[in-house]
Residue, then its C-alpha position, 0 to 999 in steps of 0.5 A: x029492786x034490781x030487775x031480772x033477767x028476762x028469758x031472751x037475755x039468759x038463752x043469749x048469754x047461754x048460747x054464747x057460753x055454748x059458743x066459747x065452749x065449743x070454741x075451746x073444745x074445738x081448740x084444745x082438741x086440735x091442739x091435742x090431735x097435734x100432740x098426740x097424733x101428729x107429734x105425738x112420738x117427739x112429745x113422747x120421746x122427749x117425756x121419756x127422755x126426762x122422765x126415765x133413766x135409762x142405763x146400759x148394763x155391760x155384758x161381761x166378756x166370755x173368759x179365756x182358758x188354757x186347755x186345762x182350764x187355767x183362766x187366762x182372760x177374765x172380766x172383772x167389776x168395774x165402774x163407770x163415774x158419770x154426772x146429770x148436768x141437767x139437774x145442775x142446770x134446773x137450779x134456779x140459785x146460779x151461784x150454787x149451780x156454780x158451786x155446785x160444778x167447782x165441787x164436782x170438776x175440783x174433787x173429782x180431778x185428783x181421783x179420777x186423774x183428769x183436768x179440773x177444766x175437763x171436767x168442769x166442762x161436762x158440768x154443763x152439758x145439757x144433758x142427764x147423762x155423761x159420762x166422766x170415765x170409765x172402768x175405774x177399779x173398786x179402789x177408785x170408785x170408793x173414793x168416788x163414794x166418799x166424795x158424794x157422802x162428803x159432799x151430802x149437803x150440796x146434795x151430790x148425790x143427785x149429781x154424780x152417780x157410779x154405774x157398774x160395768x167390766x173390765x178385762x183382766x189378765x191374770x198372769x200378766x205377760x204371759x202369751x200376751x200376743x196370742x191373747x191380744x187386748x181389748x179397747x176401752x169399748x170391750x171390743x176384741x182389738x188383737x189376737x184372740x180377743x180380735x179373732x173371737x170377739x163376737x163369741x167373747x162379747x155378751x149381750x147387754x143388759x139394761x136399766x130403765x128407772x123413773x127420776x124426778x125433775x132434778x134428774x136423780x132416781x125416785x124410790x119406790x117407782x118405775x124400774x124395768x131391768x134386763x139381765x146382762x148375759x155373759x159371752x161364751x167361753x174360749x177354751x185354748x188349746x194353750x197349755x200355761x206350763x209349756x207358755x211359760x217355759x217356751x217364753x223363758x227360753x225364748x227369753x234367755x236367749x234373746x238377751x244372751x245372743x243380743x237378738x235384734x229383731x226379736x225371737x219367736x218360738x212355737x210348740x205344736x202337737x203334730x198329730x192335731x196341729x194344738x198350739x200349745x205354746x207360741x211366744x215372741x219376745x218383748x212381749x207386753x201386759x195386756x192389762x196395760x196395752x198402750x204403755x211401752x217397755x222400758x227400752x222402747x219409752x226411752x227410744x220415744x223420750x229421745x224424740x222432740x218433733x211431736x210429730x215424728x213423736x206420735x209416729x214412733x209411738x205408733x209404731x213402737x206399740x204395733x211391733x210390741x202386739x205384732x205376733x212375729x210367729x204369725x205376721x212375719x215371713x221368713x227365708x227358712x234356710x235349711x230347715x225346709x230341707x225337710x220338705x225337699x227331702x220329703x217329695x223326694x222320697x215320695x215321688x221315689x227319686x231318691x232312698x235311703x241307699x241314694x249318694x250325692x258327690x259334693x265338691x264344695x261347689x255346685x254350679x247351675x245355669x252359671x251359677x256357683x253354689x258353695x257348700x259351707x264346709x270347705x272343700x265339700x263333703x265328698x261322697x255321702x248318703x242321703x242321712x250324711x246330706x242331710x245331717x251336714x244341710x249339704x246345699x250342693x246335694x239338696x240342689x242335686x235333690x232339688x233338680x231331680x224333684x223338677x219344677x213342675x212336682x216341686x210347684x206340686x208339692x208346694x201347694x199341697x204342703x199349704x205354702x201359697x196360702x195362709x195356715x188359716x190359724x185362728x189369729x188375725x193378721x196371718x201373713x201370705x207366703x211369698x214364693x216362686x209361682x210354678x210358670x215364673x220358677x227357672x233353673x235357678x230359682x229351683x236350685x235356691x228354693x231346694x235349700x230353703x233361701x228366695x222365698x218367705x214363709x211364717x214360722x207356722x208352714x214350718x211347723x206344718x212342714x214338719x209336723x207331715x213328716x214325721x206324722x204319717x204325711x197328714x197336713x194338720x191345721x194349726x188351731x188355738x182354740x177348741x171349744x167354746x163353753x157356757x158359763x157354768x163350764x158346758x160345752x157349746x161348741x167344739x171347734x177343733x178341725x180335722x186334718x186337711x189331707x194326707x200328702x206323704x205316705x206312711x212309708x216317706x214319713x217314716x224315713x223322715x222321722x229315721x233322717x231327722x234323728x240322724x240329724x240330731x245324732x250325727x249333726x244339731x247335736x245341740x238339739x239333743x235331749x238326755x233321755x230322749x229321742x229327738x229329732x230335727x233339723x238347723x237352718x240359718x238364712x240369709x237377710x239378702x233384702x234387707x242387706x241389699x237395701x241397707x248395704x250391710x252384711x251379717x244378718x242371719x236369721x237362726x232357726x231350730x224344729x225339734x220332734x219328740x219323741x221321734x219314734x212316735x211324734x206328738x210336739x213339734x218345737x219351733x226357734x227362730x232368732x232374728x238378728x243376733x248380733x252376739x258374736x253367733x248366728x247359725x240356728x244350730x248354735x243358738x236355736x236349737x240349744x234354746x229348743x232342747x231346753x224347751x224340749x228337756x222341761x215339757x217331755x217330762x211334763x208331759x208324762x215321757x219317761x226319760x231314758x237315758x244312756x249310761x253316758x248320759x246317766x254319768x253327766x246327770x245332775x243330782x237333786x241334793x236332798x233335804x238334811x236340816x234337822x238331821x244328825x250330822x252322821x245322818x246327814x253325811x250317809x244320806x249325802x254320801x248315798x246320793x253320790x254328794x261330797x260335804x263340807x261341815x261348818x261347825x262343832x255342833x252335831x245337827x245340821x241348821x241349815x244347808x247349801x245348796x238347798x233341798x231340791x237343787x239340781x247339782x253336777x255329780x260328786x258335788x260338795x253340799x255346805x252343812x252348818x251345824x252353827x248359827x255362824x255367817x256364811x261362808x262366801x266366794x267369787x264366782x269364776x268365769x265359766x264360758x269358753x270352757x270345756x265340761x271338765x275344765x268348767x268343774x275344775x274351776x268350780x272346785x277351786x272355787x267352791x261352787x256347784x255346777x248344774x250342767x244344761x244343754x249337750x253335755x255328751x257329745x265331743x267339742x262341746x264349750x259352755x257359751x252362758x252360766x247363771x250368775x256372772x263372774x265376779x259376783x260374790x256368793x255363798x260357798x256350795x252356791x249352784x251356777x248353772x253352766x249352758x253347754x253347746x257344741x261350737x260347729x255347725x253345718x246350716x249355713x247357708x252359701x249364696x253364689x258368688 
């Protein structure tokens, strides 16, 4: 029989269990007290950290608008690809680990685009969340999809995942794509109005917290927190996409028919509130893609082989193509800043409308010569004569009655020694001749627009006070900023900045500049409207100097319209044709009536023309298809059109020109009353030629004309047509034919 436990025996072994309790109890609560308290937020950040994914949610950026409302800039849906390595890695099985990242980094590699070994990589990664790319479209990121769906039984799912995001979307691709700028891979603003608005642009983001197992892949039915993404404001510009478009498409045209090197800019801005309503430069870019160079600008880089050097003229090559040239580049105005001149003045009344300057063709101050453009001079003329012929002599003349210390005055009240403050980042700094460092000779050179630099935007704030009532207007591009259901929350539009001429001066003004147009830049005109403006052509004397070349002239225009009661401003400036012209009044100001001609009427200015203009109309050739053949004859004949019939039949099939076609008046319209081929013609050379001798020339031919640009005036000769001589086209086919007048009065002449 096996003897008890005697009482002394059980209180010793319970007093050593109550020892070694207390001693674990003791332990595990120093070890908790650690745990908790001293290094509690480390255990809990790294217990979150495994046990919660957490997911940021892109804000959608705010949309851009035109001021009616047009989307220019929005955010589209998007997708980010992104893999949980770390559950890759928990897998005890290291062959179907490794199995597992070939599948990922080898099927993901030709839809996404990307290196096999890149993303291998990121396979290994000891983390629960990288991500692979971003901003992939639906199309991509369907792919995506069926990659994890087909790979089910490596269980991909649990790997690769897709989060949702945005991506910035332009619409209209090119269009005002240096005033929108772009935005980088991170949605962050990176030019124009993207840059200048971005903190108004960019929402708040939301955010996604949800439980996941030890694999590291959500777990239903568990913890999900989630915060709502909140969209940016919304930008409404003071842009107008019709006046964009045709402002970019003149610009356009012109560059390329004058070979203009350094680019062209153009501006359109109401003088009463300083709204951008267009503002172009060419060799524009997309916006969607902003790093992918022009066609032109790649093979200039393909022709580099130094990497090094390669890299740099890629860099630069991209900041000319998003360089806003109305805005980050200064000029010499040339004669266009006689405006200026002539303003101060009229309004320190040192000269009137009955004041007279003698120019004898040379004009000498300080010992130096100044020459007029026209040989021999003007002689005795008036103050609207001066400024119609951009007489260089007469505004020094002007310029030294003016003086330097009311010249310096007005300098600075007209805002040119300091930014316009436009809303667009990159604003240049005008550079000019500060009053205490201005002699006899730069007062003389600065009175007709040369030796000094200002941006396209003084200009267009120059003549915009003029003609105004004398108010300095602030050029803006941007009026209000609205919500997401349209409401506005803030309305941005600014004020004047202050009155600098009086009622009386700008009234003048706006009499001289339609002097301008009538009797000088007749190239400016507009048939059925009054205009106004000024030419200038200026000198490169730097950059010649520094090159030692010669022949580069930068060719400007600013048009008003309608000059009785001003509302747009329409600035040109060519940089550099080398096409064989380069006074502003040739090829800028042609390019501003064009401009002018589309908008006027777009923007509810009804045309009135004179009856020589009413004689050099083009016709709309009106719609016959389907009709009778005598109808179709009288409903030509009405319209003032001649006709030619193809065919025996007795209703009109088809029609050349078609319905809706602008041709010159007594055109002939093809009407074919058979299903036969058509009949075809080779298009004569039209340039160099006068109105009548072009329409000769088409006769013969068979074709209709559509005359654009001045066709009233004297000494006019067409200088482009639409369709190049030599092609063949169908018989009654429309050519429009540009006409200009030859002679120009802006030239600017340097002394000797």
């Amino acid at each position: 029989m096996t003897a008890r436990p005697n009482k002394q025996m059980v209180i010793r072994a319970n007093t050593i269990m109550i020892l070694m309790l207390v001693c674990i109890i003791v332990i595990s609560g120093v070890r908790l007290v650690d745990i908790m308290v001293v290094k509690g937020e480390e255990y809990q950040s790294k217990a979150s950290e495994q046990q919660l994914y957490d997911s940021i949610v892109t804000a959608p950026r705010g949309d851009i608008y035109d001021c009616n409302m047009k989307v220019l800039a929005t955010s589209s849906t998007a997708w980010t690809v992104y893999l949980t390595p770390n559950g890759i890695n928990k897998l005890s099985n290291t062959n179907k680990a490794d199995k597992i990242r070939k599948a990922i980094s080898e099927g993901l590699a030709p839809i996404l685009q990307m290196e096999v070994s890149d993303i291998y990589e990121k396979t290994k990664e000891n983390t629960y969340y990288v991500i692979v790319k971003k901003k992939i479209n639906k199309e991509t990121g369907d792919k995506v999809r069926k990659f994890i769906s087909d790979n089910s039984k490596l269980g991909m799912a649990k790997y690769v995942g897709l989060d949702e995001t945005t991506k910035r979307y332009y619409p209209n691709q090119t269009l005002a794509s240096t005033v929108l700028g772009f935005v980088g891979d991170d949605n962050q603003g990176l030019a124009g109005l993207e840059s200048y608005y971005d903190n108004e642009l960019t929402g708040v983001a939301g955010r996604v917290v949800a439980a996941k197992n030890a694999k590291g892949t959500n777990m239903p039915f568990t913890y999900k927190k989630v915060e709502e993404a909140k969209k940016g404001s919304g930008v409404v510009s003071t842009l107008d996409s019709y006046i964009q478009y045709v402002a970019e498409k003149y610009l356009d045209e012109a560059v390329e028919t004058e070979n203009v090197m350094e680019r062209g800019a153009a501006g359109v801005m109401n003088v009463k509130t300083g709204a951008i309503l267009g503002m172009a430069v060419s060799d524009d870019f997309d916006p969607n893609t902003p790093f992918t160079l022009s066609a032109a600008d790649q093979e200039k880089l393909n022709a580099v082989t130094d990497q090094e050097e390669k890299s740099k003229l890629r860099t630069e090559l991209l900041n000319r193509q998003w360089r806003n040239k109305a805005v980050s580049d200064t000029y010499e105005p040339g004669s266009v800043f006689k405006i200026f001149t002539a303003s101060t003045a009229l309004e320190e009344n040192l000269i009137s409308e009955k004041s007279s300057f003698t120019c004898n063709h040379t004009y000498v101050v300080a010992g130096n010569p100044y020459h007029c453009h026209k040989a021999g001079g003007h002689g005795t003329q008036s103050l609207a004569k001066a400024i119609a012929n951009s007489c260089n002599p007469a505004f020094i003349q002007i310029g030294q009655l003016i003086g330097i210390n009311n010249f310096s005055k007005y300098f600075s009240a007209f805002g040119l020694t300091e930014r316009t403050g436009i809303d667009l980042p990159g604003e240049a700094v005008p550079y000019y001749h500060r009053q205490e460092d201005m002699g006899a000779t730069e007062l003389a050179s600065s009175s007709f627009g040369q030796t000094f630099n200002i941006t396209p935007l003084h200009t267009l704030s120059i003549a915009a006070a003029a003609v105004n009532g004398g108010y300095l207007v602030q050029p803006h591009l941007v009026s209000k900023l609205v919500d997401s259901d349209g409401k506005i929350i803030k309305n941005l539009t600014p004020s004047s900045k202050r009155q600098i001429l009086s009622e009386s001066t700008s009234a003048t003004m706006r009499k001289l500049l339609e002097t301008v147009i009538n009797e000088g830049a007749k190239n400016g005109k507009v048939p059925g409207y009054r205009v106004g403006g000024k030419t200038g052509t200026s000198e490169k004397i730097s950059k010649m100097l520094q090159l030692n070349v010669k022949g580069l002239y930068i060719g400007s225009y600013i048009g008003i319209a309608p000059i009785d009661d001003p509302e747009i401003a329409v600035f040109i400036m060519l940089d550099e044709a080398m096409g064989g012209r380069y006074y502003g009044g040739m090829i800028a100001a042609p390019v501003g009536a064009k401009i002018m001609g589309d908008i006027l009427p777009y923007l509810g200015y009804e045309p009135q023309y004179t009856e020589e203009e009413l004689k050099n109309l083009s016709i709309t050739v009106p719609d016959t298809v389907n009709f009778k053949l005598d109808e179709a004859k009288l409903k030509l004949s009405d319209s003032g059109l001649t006709y030619k019939v193809v065919g025996s039949g007795d209703k009109i099939l088809k029609q050349l020109p078609v319905a809706g076609s602008a041709v010159y008046r007594s055109g002939t319209v093809i009407l074919y009353t058979e299903n036969t081929d058509e009949q075809t013609t080779t298009v004569p050379n039209l340039i160099g030629l006068t109105a009548s001798e072009v329409n000769e020339a088409a006769a013969a031919a068979g074709i209709n004309i559509n005359f654009s640009g001045n066709t009233t005036s004297a000494g006019l000769k067409s200088y482009s047509q639409s369709i190049a001589a030599g092609q063949t086209v169908p018989v009654g086919k429309v050519v429009k034919v540009d006409f200009r007048e030859e002679a120009d009065a802006d030239l600017v002449q340097t002394t000797n």
